[in-house]
N, C-alpha and C positions, 0 to 999 in steps of 0.2 A: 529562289527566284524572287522572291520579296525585297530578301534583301538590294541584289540587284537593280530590281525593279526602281528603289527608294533611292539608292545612288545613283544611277542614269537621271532621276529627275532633278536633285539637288545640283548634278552637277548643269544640268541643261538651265536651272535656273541662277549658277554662276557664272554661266556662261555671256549669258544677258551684259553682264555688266564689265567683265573681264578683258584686256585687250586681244586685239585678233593678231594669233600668231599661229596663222594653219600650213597645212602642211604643202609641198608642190611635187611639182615632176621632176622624178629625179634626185628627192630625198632618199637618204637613209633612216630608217626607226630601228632601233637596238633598245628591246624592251628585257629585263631582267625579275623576277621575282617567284613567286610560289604558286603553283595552283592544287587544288583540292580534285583530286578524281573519286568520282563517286558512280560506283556501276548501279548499275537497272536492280531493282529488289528480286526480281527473278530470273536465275543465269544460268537455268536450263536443267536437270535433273542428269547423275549419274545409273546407268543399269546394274546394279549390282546382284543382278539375282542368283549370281554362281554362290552369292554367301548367304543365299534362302533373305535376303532382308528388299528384293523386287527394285523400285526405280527410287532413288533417296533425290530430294532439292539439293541442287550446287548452290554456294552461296559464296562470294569473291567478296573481300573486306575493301573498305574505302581509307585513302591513302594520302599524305599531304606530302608534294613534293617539290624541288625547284625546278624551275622552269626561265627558257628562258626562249627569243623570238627576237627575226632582225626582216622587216618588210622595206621591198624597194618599189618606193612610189612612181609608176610606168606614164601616168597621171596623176593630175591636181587630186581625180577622184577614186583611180583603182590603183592601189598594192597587192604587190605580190608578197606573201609573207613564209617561211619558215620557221616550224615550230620544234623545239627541241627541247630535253629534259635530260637531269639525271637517273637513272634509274630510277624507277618506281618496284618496291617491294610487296606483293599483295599475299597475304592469309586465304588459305581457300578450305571452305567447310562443305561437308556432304552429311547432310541428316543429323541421322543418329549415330552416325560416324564420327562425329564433332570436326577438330579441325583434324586434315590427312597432312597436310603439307602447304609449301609458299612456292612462288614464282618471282623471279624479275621480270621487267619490259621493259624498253621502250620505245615511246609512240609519235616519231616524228612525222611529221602533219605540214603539207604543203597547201595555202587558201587563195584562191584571188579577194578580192574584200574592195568591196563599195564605202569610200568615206562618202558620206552623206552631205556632211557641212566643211566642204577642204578648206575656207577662208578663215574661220572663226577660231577661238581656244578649247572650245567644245566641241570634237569629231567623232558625233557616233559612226557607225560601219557596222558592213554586215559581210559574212566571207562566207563560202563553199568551198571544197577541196577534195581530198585524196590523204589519210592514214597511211603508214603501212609501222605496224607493232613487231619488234621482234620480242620473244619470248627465250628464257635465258635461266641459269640458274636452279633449278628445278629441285626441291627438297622434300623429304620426307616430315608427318609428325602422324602422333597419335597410333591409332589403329593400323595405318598403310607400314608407317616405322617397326610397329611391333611384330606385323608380321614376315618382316624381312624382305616386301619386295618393290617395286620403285616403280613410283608416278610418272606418267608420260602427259607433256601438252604439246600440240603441234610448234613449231615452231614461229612460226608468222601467221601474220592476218592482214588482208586488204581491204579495206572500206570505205567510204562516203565520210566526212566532216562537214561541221555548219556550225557559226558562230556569229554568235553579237556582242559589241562591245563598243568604248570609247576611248579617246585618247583626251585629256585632258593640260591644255598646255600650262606650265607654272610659268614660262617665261619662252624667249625664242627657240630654245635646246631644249630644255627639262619639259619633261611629261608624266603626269599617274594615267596608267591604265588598268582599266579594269572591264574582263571578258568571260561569256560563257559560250561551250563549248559542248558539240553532241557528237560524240567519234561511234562509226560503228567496228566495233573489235569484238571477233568471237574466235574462237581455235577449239580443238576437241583434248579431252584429258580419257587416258586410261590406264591402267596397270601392266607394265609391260608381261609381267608373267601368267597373266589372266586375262587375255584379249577379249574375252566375256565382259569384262568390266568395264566401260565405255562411256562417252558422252560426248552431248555436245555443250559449250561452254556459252553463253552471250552474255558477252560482259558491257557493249551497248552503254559506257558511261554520258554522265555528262560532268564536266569540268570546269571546274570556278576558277580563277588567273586575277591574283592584284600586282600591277608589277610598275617595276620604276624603268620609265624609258627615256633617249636619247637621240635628238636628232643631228645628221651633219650631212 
């Protein structure tokens, strides 16, 4: 968030000087690049007590993936945006169980988003929206592998989204953006052959986005 924090300001102070090439009604934005998904440090505990070891901490690994997002400006100052990625691959640990297994997603994300300064080359904005994650893939490691029997995670998840970010014009077309991101996504994980063994998952990331975009 610092770092963030320090590029909104630098660029708001480039801004100053920069010519104005903002955005209007009726544009398109086609933004392309990477974002960083990093879940909440605590994503729920699994029950394990059918193996005498009681409630072990879930813990979902953080992922860097592409991403990419095309907003059409309804106004000078609201977009509507779509957000979309390729697969995200996450590592999933329980305790002392170390890691069991991984999952795919993905998390496309629809925002309305308030540009703040639609005139100028520096467009911060702030968006709200609606998730919905599909869950995919589903693998064995470690302990859950070795015992021969196979992880379950719900398949979807529906939540709430909120982000802030900028658009940063290089010229009338060419844009850097750069945005964060609070998705809520949880699903439940259990053992198919042991319905004892259960939980619930909150993965509740937040999401860092640098990306190269285009207007027309």
């Amino acid at each position: 968030m610092r770092t963030f924090a320090s590029a909104l300001a630098l660029a708001a102070a480039l801004g100053l000087a920069a010519p104005a090439y903002g955005h209007e009604a009726g544009d398109w934005l086609i933004r392309f690049g990477a974002s960083q998904i990093d879940p909440k440090s605590n994503n729920g505990s699994l029950d394990v007590s059918a193996l005498d070891l009681g409630s072990q901490p879930i813990d979902v690994d953080d992922k860097l993936g592409v991403t990419f997002n095309i907003t059409y400006m309804y106004t000078a100052n609201i977009g509507i945006e779509v957000l979309a990625a390729l697969p995200y691959k996450h590592d999933i640990y329980v305790g002392d169980l170390g890691r069991v297994g991984s999952v795919k997603h993905l998390p496309p994300t629809v925002s309305v988003q308030y540009h703040f300064n639609p005139t100028a080359a520096f467009q911060p904005y702030a968006g709200i929206g609606a998730n919905y994650t599909r869950f995919f893939s589903v693998s064995e490691a470690g302990a859950v592998k070795d015992l021969g029997v196979e992880l379950d995670v719900d398949s979807s998840s529906f939540g709430l989204a909120a982000q802030l970010g900028f658009d940063y014009m290089i010229n009338d077309r060419w844009f850097v953006n750069l945005d964060v991101r609070w998705i809520d996504i949880d699903t439940k994980a259990k053992i198919k052959e042991v319905p004892e063994i259960r939980g619930d998952v909150n993965i509740d990331p937040m999401v860092y986005g640098l990306h190269l975009g285009y207007r027309f």
